[in-house]
C-alpha positions in Angstrom: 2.8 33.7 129.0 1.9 36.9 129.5 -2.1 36.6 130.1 -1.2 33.9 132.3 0.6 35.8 134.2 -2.3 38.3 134.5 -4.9 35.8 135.4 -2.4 34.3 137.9 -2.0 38.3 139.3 -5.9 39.1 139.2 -6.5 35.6 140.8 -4.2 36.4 144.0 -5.6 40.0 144.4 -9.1 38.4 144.8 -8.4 35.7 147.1 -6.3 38.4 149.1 -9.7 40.8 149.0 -12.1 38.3 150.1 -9.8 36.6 152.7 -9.6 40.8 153.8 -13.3 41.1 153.9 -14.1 37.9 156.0 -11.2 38.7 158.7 -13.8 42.4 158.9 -16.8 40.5 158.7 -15.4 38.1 161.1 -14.5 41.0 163.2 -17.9 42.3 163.1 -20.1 39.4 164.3 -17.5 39.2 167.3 -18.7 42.6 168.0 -22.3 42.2 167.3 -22.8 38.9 169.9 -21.3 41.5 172.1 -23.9 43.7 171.6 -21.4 46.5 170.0 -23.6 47.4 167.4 -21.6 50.7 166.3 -18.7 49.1 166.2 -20.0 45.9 164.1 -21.8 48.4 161.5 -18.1 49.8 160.9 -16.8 46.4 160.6 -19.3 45.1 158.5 -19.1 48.2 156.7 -15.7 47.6 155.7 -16.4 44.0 154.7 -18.3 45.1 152.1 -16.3 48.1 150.6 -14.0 45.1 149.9 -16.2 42.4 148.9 -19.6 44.6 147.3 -21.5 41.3 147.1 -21.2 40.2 150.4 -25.0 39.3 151.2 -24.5 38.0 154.9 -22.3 41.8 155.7 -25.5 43.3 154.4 -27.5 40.8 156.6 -25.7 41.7 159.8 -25.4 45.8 159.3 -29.2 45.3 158.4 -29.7 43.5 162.2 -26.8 46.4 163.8 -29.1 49.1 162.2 -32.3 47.5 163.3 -31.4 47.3 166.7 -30.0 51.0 166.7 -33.3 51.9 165.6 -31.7 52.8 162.1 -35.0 51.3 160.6 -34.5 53.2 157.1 -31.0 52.2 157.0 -32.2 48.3 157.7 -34.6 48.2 155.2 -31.9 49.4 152.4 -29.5 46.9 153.8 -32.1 44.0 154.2 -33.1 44.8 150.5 -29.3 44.8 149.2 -29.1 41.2 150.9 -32.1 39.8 149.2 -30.9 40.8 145.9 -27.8 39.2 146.5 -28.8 36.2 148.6 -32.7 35.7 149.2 -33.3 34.3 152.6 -36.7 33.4 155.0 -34.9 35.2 157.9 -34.5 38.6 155.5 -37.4 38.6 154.3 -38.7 38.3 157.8 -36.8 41.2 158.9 -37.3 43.4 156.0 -41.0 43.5 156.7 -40.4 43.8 160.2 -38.0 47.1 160.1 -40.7 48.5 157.3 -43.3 47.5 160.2 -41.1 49.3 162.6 -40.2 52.6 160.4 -43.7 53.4 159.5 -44.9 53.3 163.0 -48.2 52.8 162.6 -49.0 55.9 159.9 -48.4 53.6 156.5 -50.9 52.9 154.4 -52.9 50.1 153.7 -50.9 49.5 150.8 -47.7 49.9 152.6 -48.6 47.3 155.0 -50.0 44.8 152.5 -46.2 45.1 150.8 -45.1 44.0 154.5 -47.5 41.1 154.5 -45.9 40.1 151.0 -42.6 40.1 152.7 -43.3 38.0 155.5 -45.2 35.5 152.9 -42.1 35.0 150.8 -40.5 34.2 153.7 -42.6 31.4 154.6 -42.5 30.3 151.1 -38.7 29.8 151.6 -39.5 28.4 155.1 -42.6 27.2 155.8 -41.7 26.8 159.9 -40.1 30.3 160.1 -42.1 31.1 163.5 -41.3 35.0 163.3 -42.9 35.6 159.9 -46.2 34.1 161.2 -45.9 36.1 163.9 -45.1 39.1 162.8 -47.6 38.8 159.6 -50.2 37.9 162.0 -49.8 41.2 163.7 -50.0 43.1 160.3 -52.9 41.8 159.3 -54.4 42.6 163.2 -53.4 45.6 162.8 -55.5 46.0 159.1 -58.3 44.6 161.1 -58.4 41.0 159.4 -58.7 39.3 162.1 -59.8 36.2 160.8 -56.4 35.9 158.8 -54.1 37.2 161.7 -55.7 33.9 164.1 -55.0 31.5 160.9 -51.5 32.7 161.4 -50.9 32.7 165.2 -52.8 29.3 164.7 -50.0 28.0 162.3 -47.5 29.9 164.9 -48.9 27.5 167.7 -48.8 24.5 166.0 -44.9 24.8 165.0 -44.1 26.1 168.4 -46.9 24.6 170.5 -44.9 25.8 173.9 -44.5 29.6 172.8 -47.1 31.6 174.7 -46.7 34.7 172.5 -48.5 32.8 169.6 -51.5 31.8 172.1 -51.4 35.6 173.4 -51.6 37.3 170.1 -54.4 34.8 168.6 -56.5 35.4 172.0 -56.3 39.4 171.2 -57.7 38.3 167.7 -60.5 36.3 168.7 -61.5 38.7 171.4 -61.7 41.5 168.9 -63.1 39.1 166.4 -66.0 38.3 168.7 -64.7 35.3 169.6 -64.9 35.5 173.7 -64.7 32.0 174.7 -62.4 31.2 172.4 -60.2 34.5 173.8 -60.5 33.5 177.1 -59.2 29.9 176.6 -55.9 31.2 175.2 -55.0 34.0 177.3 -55.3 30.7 180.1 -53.1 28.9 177.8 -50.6 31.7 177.3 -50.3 32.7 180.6 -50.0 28.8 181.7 -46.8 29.2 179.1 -45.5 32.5 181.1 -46.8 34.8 178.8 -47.6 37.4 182.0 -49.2 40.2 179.9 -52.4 37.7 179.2 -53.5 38.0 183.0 -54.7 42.0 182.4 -57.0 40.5 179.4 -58.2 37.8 181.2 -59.2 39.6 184.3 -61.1 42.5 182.9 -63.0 40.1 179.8 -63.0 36.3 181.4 -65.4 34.9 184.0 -62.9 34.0 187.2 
């Protein structure tokens, strides 16, 4: 009777801990849709100090710390969440706040470990529009050019009215020689509202 009554005991204490940790958690995404970042990493904070494997607490601190500029702190956060619960829209983040915290003095190394990131988070979803955008921009930025157009290409094809994905592919092909090509999507993307394509088009396009 006795072990019962233990299991029973340890049983009531866990509900009573989890059901603690969601009413913080709960707490905290209140706070973060207000944009009360501070506030939501405390709540979130305290969600998992009471629940340690609480992969969307680690999520949301991960987007609080992000936005805060905390980019260190979101990559350690992002990471924890993975581990506990891999997702397309961590992965996407992690290599973003990586992006973000080695402000442009990584190496090339460093950066292909971002690419990897936003890869694996295409692999668990292949329409997840901010990992082709954001790994298209990594690979600009390692001067492969030809693979950062094959992603804004992808990007436009999922999301055929977003005129970031015709603006970024346009910088591509202009600095991969492509001029015409260039020229036709900073049209496109500033047809879409994307205003800083009319610069571009001015100085390198025949009016």
């Amino acid at each position: 009777m006795k072990p019962l009554l233990a299991i029973c005991i340890l049983f009531i204490n866990t509900l009573c801990y989890a059901q603690t940790a969601d009413a913080a958690f709960k707490k905290g995404q209140t706070k973060y849709d207000a944009k009360d970042y501070k506030g939501a990493i405390q709540d979130f904070t305290k969600a998992i100090t009471l629940n340690p494997k609480y992969a969307a607490a680690f999520y949301y601190r991960a987007n609080c710390k992000q936005k805060t500029e905390d980019y260190k702190g979101a990559v350690d956060d992002y990471t924890k969440s993975i581990k506990l619960k891999p997702t397309a829209d961590a992965y996407t983040n992690l290599g973003r706040s990586k992006y973000l915290l080695l402000s442009f003095s990584g190496t090339q190394e460093d950066y292909k470990a971002i690419i990897a990131d936003y890869t694996k988070a295409i692999e668990l979803n292949p329409k997840d529009t901010a990992a082709y955008l954001n790994r298209g921009i990594t690979k600009d930025f390692l001067k492969d050019y030809i693979g950062s157009i094959d992603d804004f290409t992808k990007l436009c094809e999922i999301s055929p009215k977003n005129g970031e994905g015709y603006f970024y592919r346009a910088n591509a092909e202009d600095k991969a020689d492509k001029k015409e090509a260039a020229c036709e999507d900073w049209d496109k993307a500033l047809e879409l509202g994307e205003t800083r394509a009319q610069p571009l088009k001015a100085k390198n396009c025949n009016q």
